[in-house]
C-alpha positions as CSV (number, residue, x, y, z in Angstrom):
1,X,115.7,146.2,118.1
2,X,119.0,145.2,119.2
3,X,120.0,143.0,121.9
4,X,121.8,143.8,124.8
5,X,124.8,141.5,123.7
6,X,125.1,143.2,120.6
7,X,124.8,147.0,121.8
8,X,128.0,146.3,124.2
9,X,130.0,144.0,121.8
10,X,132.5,146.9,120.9
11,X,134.0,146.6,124.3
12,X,135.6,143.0,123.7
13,X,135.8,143.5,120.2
14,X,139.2,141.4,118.7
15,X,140.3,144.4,116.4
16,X,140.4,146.9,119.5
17,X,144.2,147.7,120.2
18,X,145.7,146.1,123.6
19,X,146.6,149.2,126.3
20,X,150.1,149.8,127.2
21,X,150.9,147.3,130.3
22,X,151.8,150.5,132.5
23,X,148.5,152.2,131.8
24,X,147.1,150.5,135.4
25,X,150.0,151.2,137.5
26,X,150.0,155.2,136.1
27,X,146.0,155.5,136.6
28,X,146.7,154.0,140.2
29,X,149.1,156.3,141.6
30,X,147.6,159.5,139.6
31,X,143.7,159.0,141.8
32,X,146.0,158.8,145.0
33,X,148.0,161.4,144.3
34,X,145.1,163.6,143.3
35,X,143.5,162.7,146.3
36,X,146.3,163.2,148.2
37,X,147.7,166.6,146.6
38,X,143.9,168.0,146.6
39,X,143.5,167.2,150.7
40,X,146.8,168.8,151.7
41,X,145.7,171.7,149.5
42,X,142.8,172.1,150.7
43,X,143.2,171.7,154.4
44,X,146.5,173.8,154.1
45,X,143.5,176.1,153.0
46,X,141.3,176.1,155.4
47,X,144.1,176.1,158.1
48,X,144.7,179.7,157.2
49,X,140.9,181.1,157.0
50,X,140.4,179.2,160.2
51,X,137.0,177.3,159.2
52,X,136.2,174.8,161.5
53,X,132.9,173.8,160.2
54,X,134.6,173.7,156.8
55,X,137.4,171.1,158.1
56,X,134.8,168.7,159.4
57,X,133.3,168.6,155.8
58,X,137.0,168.0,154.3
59,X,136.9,165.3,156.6
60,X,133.7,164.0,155.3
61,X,134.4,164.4,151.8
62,X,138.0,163.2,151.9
63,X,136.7,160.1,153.6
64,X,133.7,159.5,150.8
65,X,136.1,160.6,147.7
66,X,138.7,158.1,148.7
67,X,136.0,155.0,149.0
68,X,134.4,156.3,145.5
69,X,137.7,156.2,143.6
70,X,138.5,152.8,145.1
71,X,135.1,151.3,143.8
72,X,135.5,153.5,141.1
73,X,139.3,152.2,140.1
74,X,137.6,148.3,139.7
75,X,135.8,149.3,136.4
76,X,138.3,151.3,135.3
77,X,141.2,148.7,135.6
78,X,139.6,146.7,133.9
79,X,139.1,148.4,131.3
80,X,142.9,149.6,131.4
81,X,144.2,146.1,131.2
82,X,142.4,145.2,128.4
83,X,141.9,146.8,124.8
84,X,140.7,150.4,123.9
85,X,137.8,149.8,124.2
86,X,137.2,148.1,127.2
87,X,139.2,151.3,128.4
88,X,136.6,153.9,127.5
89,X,133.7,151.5,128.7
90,X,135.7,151.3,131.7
91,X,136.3,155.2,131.8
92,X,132.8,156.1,131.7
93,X,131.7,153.2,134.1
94,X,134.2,154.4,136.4
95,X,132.8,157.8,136.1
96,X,129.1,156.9,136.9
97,X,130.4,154.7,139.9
98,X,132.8,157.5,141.8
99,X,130.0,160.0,141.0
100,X,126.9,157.8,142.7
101,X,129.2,156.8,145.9
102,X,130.6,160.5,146.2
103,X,127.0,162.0,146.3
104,X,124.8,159.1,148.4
105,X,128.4,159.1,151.1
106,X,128.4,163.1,151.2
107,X,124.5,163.0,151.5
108,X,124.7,160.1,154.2
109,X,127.4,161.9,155.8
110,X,125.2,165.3,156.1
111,X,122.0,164.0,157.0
112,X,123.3,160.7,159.1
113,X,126.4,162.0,160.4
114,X,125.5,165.4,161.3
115,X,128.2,167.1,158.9
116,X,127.7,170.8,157.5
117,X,126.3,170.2,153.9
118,X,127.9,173.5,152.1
119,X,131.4,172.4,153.4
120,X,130.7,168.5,152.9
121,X,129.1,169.1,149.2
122,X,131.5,171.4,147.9
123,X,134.4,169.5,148.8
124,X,133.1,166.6,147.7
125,X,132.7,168.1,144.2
126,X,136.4,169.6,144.1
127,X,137.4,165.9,145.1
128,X,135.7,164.7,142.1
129,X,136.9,167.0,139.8
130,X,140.5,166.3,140.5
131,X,140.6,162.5,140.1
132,X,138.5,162.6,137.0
133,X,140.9,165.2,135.4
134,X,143.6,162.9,136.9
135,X,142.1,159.7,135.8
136,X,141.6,161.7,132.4
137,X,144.8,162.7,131.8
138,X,146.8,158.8,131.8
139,X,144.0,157.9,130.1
140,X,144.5,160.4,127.8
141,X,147.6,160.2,127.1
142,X,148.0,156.4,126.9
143,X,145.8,156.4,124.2
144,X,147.1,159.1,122.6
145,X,150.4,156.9,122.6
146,X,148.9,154.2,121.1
147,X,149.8,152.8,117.7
């Protein structure tokens, strides 16, 4: 059976291609601008059904989907600033990080904090959505790029 060592080698592996430098900057300012764009959307949503409930769990989930894509931006930078490979190690790292912080905060946040759970969950989960298909696309296409 293999070790440990030698099941995760691949990641700092010397023939894996170096990332463009601007690949960290991009990923950066595509998770806050999803987050961003995504809140404003929303809330400019729920402004016009008139959902109070449903703006208290935006709170919530805006609040736990920004702190999981910060922790989830450290594995993922990483990654970034390295070789390919690191990259997708980071990538799916960064995945299984922002998805464990967004539900434990949305489930502290309902059953702690008193916040509706529909609202709070279902936020949660759009917020999610959009800063992995953000993160996905520079990702994407910085690899896609590559020589």
């Amino acid at each position: 059976m293999p070790s440990l060592t030698s099941m995760f080698a691949f990641v700092t592996a010397g023939q894996s291609p170096a990332m463009p430098r601007a690949t960290a900057r991009r990923v950066v300012v595509a998770v806050v601008g999803a987050l961003l764009v995504t809140g404003a959307s929303i809330l400019a949503i729920l402004t016009l059904v008139q959902k109070p409930d449903w703006t208290r769990g935006l709170i919530a989930a805006g609040v736990v989907s920004a702190l999981a894509s910060a922790l989830s931006l450290i594995p993922l930078l990483w990654g970034v600033r390295r070789t390919l490979n690191a990259a997708v190690a980071g990538y799916f790292l960064a995945m299984g990080v922002r998805l464990a912080v967004s539900i434990g905060g949305a489930m502290l946040a309902v059953h702690a904090g008193g916040y509706p759970q529909t609202p709070t969950l279902l936020l949660m989960a759009v917020f999610y959505v959009t800063v992995l298909a953000a993160e996905s696309l520079v990702v994407a296409a910085a690899t896609w790029t590559m020589k």
